[in-house]
Backbone as a chain_set.jsonl record, in Angstrom:
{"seq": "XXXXXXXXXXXXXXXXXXXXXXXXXXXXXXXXXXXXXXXXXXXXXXXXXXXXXXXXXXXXXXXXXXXXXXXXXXXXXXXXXXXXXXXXX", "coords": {"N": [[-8.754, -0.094, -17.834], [-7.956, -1.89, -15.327], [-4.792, -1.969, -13.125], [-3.431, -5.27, -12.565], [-2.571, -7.1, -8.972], [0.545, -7.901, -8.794], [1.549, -5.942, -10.739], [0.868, -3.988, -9.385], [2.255, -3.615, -7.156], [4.766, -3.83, -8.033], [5.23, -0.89, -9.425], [5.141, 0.108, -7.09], [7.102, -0.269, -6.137], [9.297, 0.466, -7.992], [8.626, 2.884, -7.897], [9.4, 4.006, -5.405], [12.046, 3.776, -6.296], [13.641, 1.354, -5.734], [15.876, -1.619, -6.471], [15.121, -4.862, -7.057], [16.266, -6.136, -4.88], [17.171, -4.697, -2.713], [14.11, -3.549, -2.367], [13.388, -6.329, -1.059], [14.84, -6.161, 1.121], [13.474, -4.185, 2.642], [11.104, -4.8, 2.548], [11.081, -7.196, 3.73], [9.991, -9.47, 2.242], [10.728, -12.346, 0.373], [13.094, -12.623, -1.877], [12.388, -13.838, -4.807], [9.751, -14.102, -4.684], [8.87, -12.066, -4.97], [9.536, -11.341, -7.763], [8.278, -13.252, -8.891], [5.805, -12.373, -8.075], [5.411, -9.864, -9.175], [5.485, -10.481, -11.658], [3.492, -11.736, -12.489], [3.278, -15.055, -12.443], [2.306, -15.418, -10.104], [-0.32, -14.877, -7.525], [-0.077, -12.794, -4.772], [0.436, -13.953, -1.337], [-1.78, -12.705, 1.542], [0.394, -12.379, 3.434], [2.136, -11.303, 1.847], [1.231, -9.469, 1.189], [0.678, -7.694, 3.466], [3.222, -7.276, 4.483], [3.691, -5.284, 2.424], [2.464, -3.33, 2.735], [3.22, -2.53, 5.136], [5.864, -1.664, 5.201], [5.472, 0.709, 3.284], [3.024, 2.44, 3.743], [1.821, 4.566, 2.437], [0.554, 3.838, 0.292], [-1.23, 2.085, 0.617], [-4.258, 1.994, 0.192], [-4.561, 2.174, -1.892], [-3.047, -0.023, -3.172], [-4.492, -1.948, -2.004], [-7.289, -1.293, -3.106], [-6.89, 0.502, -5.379], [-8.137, 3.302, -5.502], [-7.521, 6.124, -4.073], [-6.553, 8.811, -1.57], [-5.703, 11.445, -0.906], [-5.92, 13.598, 1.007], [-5.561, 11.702, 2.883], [-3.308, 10.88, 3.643], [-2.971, 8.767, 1.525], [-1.886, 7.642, -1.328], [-1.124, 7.233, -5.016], [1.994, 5.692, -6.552], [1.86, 7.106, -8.983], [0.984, 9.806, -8.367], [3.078, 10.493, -6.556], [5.662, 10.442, -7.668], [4.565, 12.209, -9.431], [4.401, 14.6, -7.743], [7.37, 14.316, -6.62], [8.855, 15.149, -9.011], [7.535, 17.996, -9.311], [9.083, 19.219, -7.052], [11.821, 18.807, -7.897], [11.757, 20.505, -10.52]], "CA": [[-8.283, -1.4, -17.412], [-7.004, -2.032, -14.495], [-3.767, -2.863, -12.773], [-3.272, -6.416, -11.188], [-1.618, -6.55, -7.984], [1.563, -7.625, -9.261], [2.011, -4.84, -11.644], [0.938, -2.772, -8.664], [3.847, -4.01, -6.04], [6.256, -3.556, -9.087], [4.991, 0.3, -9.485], [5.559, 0.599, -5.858], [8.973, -0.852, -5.795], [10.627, 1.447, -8.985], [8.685, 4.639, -7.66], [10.277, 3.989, -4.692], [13.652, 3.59, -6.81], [14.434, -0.082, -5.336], [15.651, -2.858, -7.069], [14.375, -6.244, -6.235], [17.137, -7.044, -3.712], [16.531, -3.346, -1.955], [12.724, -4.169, -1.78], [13.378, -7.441, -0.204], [15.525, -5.816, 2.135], [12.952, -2.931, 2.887], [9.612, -5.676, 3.215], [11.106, -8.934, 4.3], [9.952, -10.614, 1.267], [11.61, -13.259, -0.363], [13.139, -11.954, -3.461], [11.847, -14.771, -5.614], [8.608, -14.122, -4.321], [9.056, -10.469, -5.889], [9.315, -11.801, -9.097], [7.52, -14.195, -9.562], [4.527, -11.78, -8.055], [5.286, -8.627, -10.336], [5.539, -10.95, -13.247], [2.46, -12.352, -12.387], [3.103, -15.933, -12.061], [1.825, -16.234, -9.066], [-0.807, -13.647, -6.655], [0.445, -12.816, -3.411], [-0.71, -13.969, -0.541], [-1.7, -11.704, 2.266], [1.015, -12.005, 4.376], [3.057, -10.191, 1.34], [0.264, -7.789, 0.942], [1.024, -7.067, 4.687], [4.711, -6.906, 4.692], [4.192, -4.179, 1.244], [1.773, -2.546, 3.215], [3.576, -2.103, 6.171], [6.661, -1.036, 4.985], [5.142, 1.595, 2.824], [1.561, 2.345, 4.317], [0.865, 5.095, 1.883], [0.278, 3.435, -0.619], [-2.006, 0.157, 1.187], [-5.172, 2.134, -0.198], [-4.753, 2.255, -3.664], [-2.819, -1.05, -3.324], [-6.343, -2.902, -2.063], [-8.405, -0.964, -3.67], [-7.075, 1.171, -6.814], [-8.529, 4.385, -4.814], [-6.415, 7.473, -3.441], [-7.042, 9.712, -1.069], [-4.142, 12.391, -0.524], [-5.903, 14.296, 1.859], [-5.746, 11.2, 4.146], [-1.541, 10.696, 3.324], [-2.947, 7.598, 0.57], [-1.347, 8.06, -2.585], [-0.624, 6.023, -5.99], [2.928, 5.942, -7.23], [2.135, 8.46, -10.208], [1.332, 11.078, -7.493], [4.362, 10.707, -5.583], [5.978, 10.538, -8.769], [4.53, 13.622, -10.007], [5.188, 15.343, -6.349], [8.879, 14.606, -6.403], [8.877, 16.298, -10.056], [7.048, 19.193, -9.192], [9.81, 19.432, -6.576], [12.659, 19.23, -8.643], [11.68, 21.768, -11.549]], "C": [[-7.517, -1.253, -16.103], [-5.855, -2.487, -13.444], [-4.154, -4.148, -11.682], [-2.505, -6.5, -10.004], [0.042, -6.795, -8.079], [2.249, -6.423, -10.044], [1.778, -3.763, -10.565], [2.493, -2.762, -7.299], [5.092, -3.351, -6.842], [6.38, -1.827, -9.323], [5.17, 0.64, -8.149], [7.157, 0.777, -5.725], [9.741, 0.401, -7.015], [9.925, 2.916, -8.638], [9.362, 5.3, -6.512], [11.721, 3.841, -4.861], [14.211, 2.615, -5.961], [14.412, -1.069, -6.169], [14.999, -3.708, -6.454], [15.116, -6.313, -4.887], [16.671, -5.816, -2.229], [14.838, -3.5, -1.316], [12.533, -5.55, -0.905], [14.034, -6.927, 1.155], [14.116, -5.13, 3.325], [11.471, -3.826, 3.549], [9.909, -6.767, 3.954], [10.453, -10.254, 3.592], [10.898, -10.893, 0.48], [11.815, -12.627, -1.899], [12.801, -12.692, -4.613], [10.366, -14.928, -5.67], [8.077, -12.778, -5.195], [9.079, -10.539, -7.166], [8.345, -12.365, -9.326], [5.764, -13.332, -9.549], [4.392, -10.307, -9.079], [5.244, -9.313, -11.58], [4.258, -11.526, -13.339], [2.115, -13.67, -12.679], [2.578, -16.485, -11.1], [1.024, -14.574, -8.29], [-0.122, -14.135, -5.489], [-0.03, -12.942, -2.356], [-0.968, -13.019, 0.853], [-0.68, -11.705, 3.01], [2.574, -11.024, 3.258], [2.419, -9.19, 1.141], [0.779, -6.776, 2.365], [2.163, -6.252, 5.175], [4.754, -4.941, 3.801], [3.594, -3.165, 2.24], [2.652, -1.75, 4.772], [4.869, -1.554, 6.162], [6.288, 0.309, 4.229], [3.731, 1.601, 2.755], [0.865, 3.618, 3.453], [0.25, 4.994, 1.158], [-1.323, 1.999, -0.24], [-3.518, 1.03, 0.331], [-5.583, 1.71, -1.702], [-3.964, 1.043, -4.14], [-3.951, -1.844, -3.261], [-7.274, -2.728, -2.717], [-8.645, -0.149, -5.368], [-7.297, 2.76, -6.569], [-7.009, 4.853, -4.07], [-7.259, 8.12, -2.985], [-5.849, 10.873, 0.02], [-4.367, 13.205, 0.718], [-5.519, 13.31, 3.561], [-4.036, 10.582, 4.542], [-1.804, 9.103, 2.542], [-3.172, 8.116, -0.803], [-1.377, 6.761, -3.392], [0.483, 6.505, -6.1], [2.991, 6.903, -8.18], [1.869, 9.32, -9.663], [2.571, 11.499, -7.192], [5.298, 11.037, -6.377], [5.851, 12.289, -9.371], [4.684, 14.641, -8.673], [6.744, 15.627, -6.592], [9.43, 15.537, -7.657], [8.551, 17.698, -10.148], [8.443, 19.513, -8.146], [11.444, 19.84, -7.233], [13.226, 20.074, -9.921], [11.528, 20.753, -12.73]], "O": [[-6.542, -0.514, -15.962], [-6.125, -3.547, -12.879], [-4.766, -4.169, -10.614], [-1.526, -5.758, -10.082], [0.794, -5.998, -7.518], [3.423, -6.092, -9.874], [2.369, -2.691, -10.695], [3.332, -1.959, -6.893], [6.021, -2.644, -6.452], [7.522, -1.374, -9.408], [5.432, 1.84, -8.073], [7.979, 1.619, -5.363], [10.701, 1.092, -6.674], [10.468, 3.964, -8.986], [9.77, 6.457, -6.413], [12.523, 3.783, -3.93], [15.264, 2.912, -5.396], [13.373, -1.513, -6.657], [14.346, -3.481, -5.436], [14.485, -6.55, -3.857], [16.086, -6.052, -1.172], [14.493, -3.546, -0.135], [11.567, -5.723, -0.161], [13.633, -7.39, 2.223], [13.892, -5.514, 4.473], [10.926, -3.615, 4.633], [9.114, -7.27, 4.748], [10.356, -11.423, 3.966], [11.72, -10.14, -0.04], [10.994, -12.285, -2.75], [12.962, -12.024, -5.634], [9.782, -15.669, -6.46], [7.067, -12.659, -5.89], [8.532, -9.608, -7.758], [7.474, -11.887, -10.053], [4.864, -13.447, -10.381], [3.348, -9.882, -9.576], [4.949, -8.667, -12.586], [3.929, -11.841, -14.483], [0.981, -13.88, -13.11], [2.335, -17.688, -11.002], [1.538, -13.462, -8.408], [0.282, -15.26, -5.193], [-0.968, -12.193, -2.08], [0.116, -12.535, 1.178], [-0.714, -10.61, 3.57], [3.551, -10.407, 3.683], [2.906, -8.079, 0.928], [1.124, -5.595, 2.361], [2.251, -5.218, 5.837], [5.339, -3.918, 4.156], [4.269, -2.179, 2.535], [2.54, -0.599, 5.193], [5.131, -0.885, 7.161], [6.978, 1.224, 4.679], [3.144, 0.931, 1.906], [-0.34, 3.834, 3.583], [-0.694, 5.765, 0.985], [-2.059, 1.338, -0.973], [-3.898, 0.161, -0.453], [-6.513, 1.171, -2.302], [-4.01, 0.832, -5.352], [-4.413, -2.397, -4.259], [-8.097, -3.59, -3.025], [-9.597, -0.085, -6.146], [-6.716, 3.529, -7.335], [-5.975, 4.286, -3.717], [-8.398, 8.267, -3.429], [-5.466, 10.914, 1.19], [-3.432, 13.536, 1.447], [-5.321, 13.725, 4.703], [-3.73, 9.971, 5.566], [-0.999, 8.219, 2.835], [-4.116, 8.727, -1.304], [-1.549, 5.627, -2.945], [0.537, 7.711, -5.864], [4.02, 7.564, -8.315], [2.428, 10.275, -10.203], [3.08, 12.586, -7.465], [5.976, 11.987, -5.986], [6.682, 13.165, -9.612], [5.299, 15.665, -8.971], [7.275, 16.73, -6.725], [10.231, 16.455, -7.484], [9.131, 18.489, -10.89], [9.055, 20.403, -8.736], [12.051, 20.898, -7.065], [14.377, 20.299, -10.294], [11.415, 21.162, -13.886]]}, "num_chains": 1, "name": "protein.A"}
């Protein structure tokens, strides 16, 4: 099954260890907009796809598409995730 783009923004935002207010800070989206799109009341429209994307561009692959490709610096959150673990023992 796989993730909707809300649930994927929201996996961006806590692997990146930001609350909501921090992620608003960090994209320039509206923090009500952040909710309402990780909760999945509402899809986002591209110009928040843009903002996510452009604040954190390693991720824009596997945000559009679901696909990774590490060799090209496009990751998912459970990489980076399991990176920073392998790092810390």
């Amino acid at each position: 099954m796989s993730m909707g783009i809300g649930a994927k923004i929201r996996a961006i935002r806590e692997c990146e260890g930001l609350s909501r207010p921090k992620f608003s800070d960090a994209t320039g989206i509206n923090k009500e907009t952040i909710v309402t799109t990780e909760v999945g009341r509402n899809e986002p429209k591209a110009g928040v796809l843009e903002k996510v994307c452009a604040a954190f561009p390693q991720y824009t692959l596997w945000l559009m598409t679901g696909q990774i490709n590490p060799e090209g610096g496009q990751i998912s959150p459970d990489i980076k995730l399991q990176a920073d673990q392998l790092k810390t023992g």
